[in-house]
C-alpha positions as CSV (number, residue, x, y, z in Angstrom):
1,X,0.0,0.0,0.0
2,X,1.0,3.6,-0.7
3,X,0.2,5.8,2.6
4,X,-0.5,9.7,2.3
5,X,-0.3,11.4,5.1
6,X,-2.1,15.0,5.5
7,X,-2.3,18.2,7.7
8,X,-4.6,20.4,7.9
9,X,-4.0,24.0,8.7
10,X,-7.1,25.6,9.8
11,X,-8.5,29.5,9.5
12,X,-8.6,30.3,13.8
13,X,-12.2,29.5,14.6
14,X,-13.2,27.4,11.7
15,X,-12.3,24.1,13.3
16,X,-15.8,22.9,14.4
17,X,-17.3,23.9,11.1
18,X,-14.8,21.9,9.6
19,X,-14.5,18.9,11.4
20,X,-18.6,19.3,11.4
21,X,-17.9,19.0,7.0
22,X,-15.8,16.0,7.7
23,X,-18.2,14.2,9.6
24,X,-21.3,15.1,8.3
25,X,-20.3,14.6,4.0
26,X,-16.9,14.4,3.4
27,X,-15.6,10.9,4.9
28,X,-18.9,9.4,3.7
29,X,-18.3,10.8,-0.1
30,X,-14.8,9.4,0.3
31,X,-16.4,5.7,1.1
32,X,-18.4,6.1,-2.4
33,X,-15.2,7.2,-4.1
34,X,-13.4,4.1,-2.9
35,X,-11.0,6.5,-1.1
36,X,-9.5,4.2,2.3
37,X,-9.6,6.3,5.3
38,X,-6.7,5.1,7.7
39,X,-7.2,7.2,10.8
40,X,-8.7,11.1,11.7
41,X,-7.0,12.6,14.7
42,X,-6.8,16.2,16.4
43,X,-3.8,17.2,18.4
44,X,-3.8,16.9,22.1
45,X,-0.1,17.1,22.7
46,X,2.4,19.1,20.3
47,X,1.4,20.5,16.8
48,X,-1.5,23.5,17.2
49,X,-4.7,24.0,18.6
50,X,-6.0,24.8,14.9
51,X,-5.1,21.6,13.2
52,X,-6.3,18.4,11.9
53,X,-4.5,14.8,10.5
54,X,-5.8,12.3,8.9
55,X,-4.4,9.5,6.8
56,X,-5.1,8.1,3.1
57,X,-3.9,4.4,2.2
58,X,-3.4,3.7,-1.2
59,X,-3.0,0.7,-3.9
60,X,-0.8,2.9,-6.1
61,X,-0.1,6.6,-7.4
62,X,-2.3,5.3,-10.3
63,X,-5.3,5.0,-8.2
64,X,-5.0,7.9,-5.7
65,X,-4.7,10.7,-9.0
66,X,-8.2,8.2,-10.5
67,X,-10.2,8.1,-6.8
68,X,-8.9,12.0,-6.0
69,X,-9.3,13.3,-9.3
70,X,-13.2,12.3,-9.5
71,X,-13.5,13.8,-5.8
72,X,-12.2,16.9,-6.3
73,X,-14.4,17.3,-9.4
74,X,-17.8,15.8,-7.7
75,X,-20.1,18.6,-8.3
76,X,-21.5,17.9,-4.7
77,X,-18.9,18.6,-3.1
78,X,-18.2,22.1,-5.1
79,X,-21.5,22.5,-3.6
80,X,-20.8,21.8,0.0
81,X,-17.5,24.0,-0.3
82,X,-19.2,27.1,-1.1
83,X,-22.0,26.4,1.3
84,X,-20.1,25.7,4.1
85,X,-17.3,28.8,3.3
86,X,-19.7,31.4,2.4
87,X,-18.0,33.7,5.2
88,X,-14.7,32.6,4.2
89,X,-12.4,29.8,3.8
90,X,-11.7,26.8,6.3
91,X,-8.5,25.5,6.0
92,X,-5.7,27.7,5.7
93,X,-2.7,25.4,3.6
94,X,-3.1,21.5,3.3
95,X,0.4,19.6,3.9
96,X,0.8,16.2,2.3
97,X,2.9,13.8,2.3
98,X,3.2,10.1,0.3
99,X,4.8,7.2,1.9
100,X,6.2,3.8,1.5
101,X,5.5,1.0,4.3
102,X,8.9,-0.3,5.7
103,X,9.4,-4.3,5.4
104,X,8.7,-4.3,9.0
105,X,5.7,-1.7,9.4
106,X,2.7,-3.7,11.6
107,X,-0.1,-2.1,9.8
108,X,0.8,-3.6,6.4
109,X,1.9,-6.8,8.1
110,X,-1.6,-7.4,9.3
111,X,-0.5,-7.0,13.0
112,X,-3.3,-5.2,14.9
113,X,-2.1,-2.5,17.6
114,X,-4.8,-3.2,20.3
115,X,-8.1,-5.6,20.6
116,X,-11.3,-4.3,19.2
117,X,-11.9,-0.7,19.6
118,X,-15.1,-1.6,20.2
119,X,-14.2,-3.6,23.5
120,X,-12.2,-0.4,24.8
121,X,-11.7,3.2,25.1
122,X,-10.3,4.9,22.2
123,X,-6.3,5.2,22.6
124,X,-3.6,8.3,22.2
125,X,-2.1,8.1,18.9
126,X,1.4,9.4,18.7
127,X,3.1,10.5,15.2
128,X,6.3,10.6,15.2
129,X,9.1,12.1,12.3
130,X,12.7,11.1,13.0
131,X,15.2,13.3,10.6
132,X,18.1,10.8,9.9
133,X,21.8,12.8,9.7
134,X,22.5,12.6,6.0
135,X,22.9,9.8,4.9
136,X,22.2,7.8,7.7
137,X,18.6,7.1,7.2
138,X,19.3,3.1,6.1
139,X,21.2,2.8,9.8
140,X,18.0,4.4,11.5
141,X,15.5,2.2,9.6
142,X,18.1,-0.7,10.5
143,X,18.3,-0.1,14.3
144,X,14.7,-0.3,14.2
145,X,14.3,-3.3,12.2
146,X,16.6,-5.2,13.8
147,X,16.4,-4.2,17.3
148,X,13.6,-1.5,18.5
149,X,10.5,-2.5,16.7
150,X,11.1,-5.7,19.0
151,X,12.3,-3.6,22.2
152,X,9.1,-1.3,22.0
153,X,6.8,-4.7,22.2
154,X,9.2,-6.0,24.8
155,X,8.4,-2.9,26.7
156,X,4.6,-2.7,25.7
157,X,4.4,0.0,23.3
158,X,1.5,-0.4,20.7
159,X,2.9,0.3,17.1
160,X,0.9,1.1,14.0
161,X,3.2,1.0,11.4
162,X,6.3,2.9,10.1
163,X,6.7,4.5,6.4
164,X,9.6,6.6,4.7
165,X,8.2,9.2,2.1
166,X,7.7,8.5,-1.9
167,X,6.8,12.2,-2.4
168,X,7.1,15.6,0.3
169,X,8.7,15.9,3.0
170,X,13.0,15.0,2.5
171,X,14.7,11.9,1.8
172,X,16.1,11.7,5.1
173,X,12.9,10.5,7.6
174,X,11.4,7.6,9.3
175,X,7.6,8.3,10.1
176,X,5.9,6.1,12.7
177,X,2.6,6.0,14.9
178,X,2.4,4.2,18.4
179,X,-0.9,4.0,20.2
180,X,-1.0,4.4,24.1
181,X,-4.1,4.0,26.8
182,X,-3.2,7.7,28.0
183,X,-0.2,9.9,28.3
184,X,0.5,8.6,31.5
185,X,0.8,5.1,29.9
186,X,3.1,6.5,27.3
187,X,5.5,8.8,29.4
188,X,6.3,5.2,32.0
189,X,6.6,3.1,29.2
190,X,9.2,5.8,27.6
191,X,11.1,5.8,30.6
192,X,11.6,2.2,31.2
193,X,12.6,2.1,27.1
194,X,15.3,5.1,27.6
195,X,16.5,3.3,30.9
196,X,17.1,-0.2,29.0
197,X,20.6,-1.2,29.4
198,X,20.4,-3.4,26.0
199,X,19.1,-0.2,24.6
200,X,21.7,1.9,25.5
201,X,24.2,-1.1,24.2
202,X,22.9,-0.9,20.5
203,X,22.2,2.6,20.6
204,X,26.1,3.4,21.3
205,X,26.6,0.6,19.0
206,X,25.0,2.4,16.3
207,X,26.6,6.0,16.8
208,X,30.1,4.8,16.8
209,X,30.5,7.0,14.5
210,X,28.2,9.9,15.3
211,X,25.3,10.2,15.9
212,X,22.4,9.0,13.5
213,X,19.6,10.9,14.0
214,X,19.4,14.7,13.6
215,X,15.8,15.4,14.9
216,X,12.8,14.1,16.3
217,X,9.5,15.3,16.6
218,X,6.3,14.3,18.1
219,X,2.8,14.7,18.2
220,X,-0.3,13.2,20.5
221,X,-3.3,13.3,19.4
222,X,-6.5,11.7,19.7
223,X,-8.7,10.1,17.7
224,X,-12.6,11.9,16.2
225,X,-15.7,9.7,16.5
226,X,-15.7,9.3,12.8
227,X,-11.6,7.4,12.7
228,X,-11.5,4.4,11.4
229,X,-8.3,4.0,13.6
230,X,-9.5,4.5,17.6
């Protein structure tokens, strides 16, 4: 599958009217297009107070220009644009970004994060971007491949899957998603990870020779009543 991430930027004040769009016309036009709707989340943690995420999955580039080619011209929806932004626009800017599954990602692998969401509470999702030095991205995806992916379920973390991007973004990143019961599941679960002694082992390890990642950033976010992913 072929995975687009996307972030909304929205106009200060506009974010109930659009996430009211969203629920109310958009994700259901979507399910007629064939368009596969991964997850929905706003921020809780990190990012802005006046954005929105949401995730695409994809069978090819092919099909995403067919399915978002016919949405974008669906003479409903030109409809329920101008209705709904007769006092002025909604979003702001729209980032995207395309991405490739890793060999190891959990989603494509058919490994489920949690039971049911049905038989529980809806979880914390956390995105997560780690910019690789230059370079160095094939060590990052490698450390976790060979030795995280398995430490993080050692230690109880919840992983949705992990991409690199086809198109936006820069050639040096690693995107993931984890999914926690709350933040206060998440922040002891970090600790005992960053405490590990094997950890610490293969990180050194893996820095030998400097260090291999530049950056990280992170953001928690929760999931709207209309996600697929809760």
């Amino acid at each position: 599958m072929l995975y687009e991430l996307r972030k909304y930027e929205v106009m200060p004040g506009k974010l109930p009217a659009l996430l009211n769009r969203f629920s109310s016309f958009t994700v259901q036009k979507w399910q007629e297009y064939g368009i596969r709707l991964v997850g929905f989340w706003t921020p809780e943690i990190g990012g802005h107070n006046q954005q929105l995420i949401y995730a695409w999955a994809w069978e090819s580039h092919a099909e995403r220009i067919e399915k978002f080619g016919a949405w974008r011209a669906d003479p409903e929806r030109a409809r329920v644009w101008a209705e709904t932004q007769r006092d002025g626009p909604l979003v702001r800017r729209v980032h995207n970004l395309l991405m490739d599954p890793t060999d190891f990602s959990q989603i494509d692998l058919g490994l489920p994060y949690g039971p049911d969401a049905a038989t529980r509470p809806p979880y914390v999702f956390e995105l997560r971007d780690y910019e690789a030095m230059p370079g160095r991205l094939p060590e990052v995806v490698q450390r976790f491949r060979g030795f995280t992916c398995d430490s993080f379920a050692a230690h109880g973390f919840r992983q949705v899957g992990y991409w690199t991007p086809s198109i936006g973004e820069h050639d040096h990143l690693l995107v993931y998603i984890l999914a926690w019961e709350s933040v206060e599941e998440r922040n002891r679960l970090f600790g005992e990870f960053r405490v590990d002694p094997e950890r610490r082992r293969v990180f050194a390890a893996s820095e030998e020779h400097g260090p291999i990642v530049e950056r990280v950033t992170n953001v928690l976010m929760n999931p709207t009543a209309f996600s697929p992913m809760r």
